[in-house]
C-alpha positions as MATLAB code, in Angstrom:
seq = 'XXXXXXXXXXXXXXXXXXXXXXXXXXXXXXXXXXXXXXXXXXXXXXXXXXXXXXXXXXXXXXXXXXXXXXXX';
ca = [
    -168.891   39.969   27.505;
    -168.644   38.259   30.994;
    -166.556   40.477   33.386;
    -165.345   38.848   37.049;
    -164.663   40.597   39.654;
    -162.332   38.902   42.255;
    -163.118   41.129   45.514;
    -166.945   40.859   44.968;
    -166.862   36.858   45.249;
    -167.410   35.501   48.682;
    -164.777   33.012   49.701;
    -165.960   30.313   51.596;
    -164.356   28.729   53.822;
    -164.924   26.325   56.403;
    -161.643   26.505   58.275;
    -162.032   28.650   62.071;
    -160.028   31.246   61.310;
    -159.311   34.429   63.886;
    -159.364   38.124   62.947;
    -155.680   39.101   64.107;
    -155.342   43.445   62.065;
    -158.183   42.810   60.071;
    -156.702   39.560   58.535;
    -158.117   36.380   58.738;
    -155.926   34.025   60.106;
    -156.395   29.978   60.009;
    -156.414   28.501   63.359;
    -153.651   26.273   62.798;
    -150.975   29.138   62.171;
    -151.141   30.536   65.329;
    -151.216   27.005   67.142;
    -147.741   26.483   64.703;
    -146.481   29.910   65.919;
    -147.490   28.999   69.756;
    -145.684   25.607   69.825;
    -142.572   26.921   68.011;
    -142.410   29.742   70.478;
    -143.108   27.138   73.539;
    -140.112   24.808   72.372;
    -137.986   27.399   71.494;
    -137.853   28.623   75.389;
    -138.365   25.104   76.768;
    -135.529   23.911   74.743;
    -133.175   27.271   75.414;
    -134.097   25.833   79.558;
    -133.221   22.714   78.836;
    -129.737   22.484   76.751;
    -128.574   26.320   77.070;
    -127.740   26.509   73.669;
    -129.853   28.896   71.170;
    -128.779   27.108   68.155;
    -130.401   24.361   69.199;
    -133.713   25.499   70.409;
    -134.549   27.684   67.378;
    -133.885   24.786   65.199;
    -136.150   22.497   67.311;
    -138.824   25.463   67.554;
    -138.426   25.556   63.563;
    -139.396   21.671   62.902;
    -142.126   21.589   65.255;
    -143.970   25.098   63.845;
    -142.991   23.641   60.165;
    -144.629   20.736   60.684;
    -147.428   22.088   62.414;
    -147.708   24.160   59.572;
    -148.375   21.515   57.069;
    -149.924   19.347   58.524;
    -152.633   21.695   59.286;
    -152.790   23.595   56.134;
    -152.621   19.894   54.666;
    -156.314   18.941   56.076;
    -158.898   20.503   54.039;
];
Protein backbone atom coordinates (compact mmCIF):
# COMPACT_ATOMS: atom_id res chain seq x y z
CA UNK A 1 0.00 0.00 0.00
CA UNK A 2 1.19 3.46 -1.34
CA UNK A 3 1.08 6.07 1.52
CA UNK A 4 1.56 10.11 0.54
CA UNK A 5 2.65 12.34 2.58
CA UNK A 6 1.65 16.00 1.76
CA UNK A 7 4.40 18.01 3.90
CA UNK A 8 7.29 15.81 2.56
CA UNK A 9 6.54 16.86 -1.24
CA UNK A 10 8.44 19.83 -2.46
CA UNK A 11 6.22 22.42 -4.06
CA UNK A 12 7.61 24.03 -6.85
CA UNK A 13 7.05 27.01 -7.78
CA UNK A 14 8.33 29.43 -10.07
CA UNK A 15 6.54 32.54 -8.87
CA UNK A 16 9.21 35.22 -6.67
CA UNK A 17 7.67 35.00 -3.68
CA UNK A 18 9.01 36.94 -0.25
CA UNK A 19 9.35 35.39 3.21
CA UNK A 20 7.03 37.92 5.24
CA UNK A 21 6.61 35.48 9.36
CA UNK A 22 7.88 32.55 7.84
CA UNK A 23 5.19 32.55 5.03
CA UNK A 24 5.83 32.68 1.60
CA UNK A 25 4.19 35.34 0.03
CA UNK A 26 3.71 35.82 -3.98
CA UNK A 27 5.10 38.98 -5.18
CA UNK A 28 2.03 40.22 -6.60
CA UNK A 29 0.06 40.37 -3.16
CA UNK A 30 2.07 42.75 -1.65
CA UNK A 31 2.31 44.96 -4.94
CA UNK A 32 -1.94 44.58 -4.65
CA UNK A 33 -1.69 45.56 -0.94
CA UNK A 34 0.89 48.57 -1.83
CA UNK A 35 -1.29 50.13 -4.59
CA UNK A 36 -4.54 49.76 -2.59
CA UNK A 37 -2.86 51.42 0.32
CA UNK A 38 -1.28 54.24 -2.16
CA UNK A 39 -4.86 55.08 -3.66
CA UNK A 40 -6.56 54.82 -0.65
CA UNK A 41 -4.47 58.00 0.82
CA UNK A 42 -4.07 59.63 -2.60
CA UNK A 43 -7.71 59.44 -3.10
CA UNK A 44 -8.67 60.47 0.81
CA UNK A 45 -6.11 63.89 -0.54
CA UNK A 46 -7.85 64.28 -3.34
CA UNK A 47 -11.87 64.15 -2.75
CA UNK A 48 -11.90 64.23 1.27
CA UNK A 49 -14.27 61.64 1.45
CA UNK A 50 -13.25 58.04 3.00
CA UNK A 51 -16.03 56.28 1.37
CA UNK A 52 -14.71 56.96 -1.64
CA UNK A 53 -11.08 56.24 -1.37
CA UNK A 54 -11.45 52.81 0.29
CA UNK A 55 -13.69 51.80 -2.45
CA UNK A 56 -11.20 53.01 -5.13
CA UNK A 57 -8.22 51.40 -3.00
CA UNK A 58 -10.53 48.12 -3.07
CA UNK A 59 -10.85 47.85 -7.10
CA UNK A 60 -7.39 48.62 -7.77
CA UNK A 61 -5.83 45.87 -5.01
CA UNK A 62 -8.79 43.43 -6.38
CA UNK A 63 -7.75 43.67 -9.58
CA UNK A 64 -4.25 43.60 -8.94
CA UNK A 65 -5.01 40.62 -7.22
CA UNK A 66 -6.25 38.66 -10.10
CA UNK A 67 -4.66 39.61 -12.51
CA UNK A 68 -1.52 38.55 -10.95
CA UNK A 69 -2.57 35.39 -9.38
CA UNK A 70 -4.21 34.92 -12.98
CA UNK A 71 -0.59 34.59 -14.81
CA UNK A 72 0.88 31.33 -14.16
Amino acid sequence: MAVVHPTDMQRLDSRPSVDIAGTAWPVYKLEALFAGVVVCLTLALITGSAQAAILGAAVVAALRWVVGSARR
